[in-house]
Phi, psi and omega in degrees: 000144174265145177311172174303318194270340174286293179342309185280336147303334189290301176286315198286338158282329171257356129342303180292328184278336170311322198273350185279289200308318202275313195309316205279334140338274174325313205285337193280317170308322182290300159316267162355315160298307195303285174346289180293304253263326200243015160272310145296349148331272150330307179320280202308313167300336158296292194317287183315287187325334173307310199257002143307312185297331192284310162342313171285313183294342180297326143321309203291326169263012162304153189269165191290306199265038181234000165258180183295150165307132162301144181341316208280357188267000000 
C-alpha cells in the first residue's frame, strides 16, 4: 500500500491538473462567448442586407410608368 507522502503527491498532481482543466474550461468557454457573440453579429448584418436587397429588387420590379414623376415635373 502507498505511504502518506506518496499519497500526498499523488493529490496534489492531481490538484494541479483540476486546476489546469478549470483554466482551460474558463479560456474555451470566454471563445465560445465571443464565438456567438460575432455570430450574431453576422445574423443582423445578414439580415439588414437581406433587407436592403429585397428593397431593390423590389424597385427593380416595378414597372418604368407605374412610378411617380420626379419632384422636378
Amino acid at each position: 500500500m502507498m505511504d502518506e507522502k506518496a499519497l500526498n503527491e499523488r493529490i496534489d498532481v492531481l490538484e494541479a491538473r483540476l486546476v489546469h482543466r478549470e483554466r482551460e474550461i474558463e479560456e474555451l468557454n470566454e471563445i465560445v462567448a465571443r464565438q456567438w457573440q460575432a455570430i450574431d453579429d453576422l445574423i443582423r448584418r445578414l439580415s439588414a442586407t437581406v433587407d436592403r436587397l429585397q428593397v431593390v429588387e423590389d424597385r427593380a420590379d416595378t414597372p418604368a410608368g407605374d412610378e411617380p414623376p420626379p419632384p422636378h415635373y
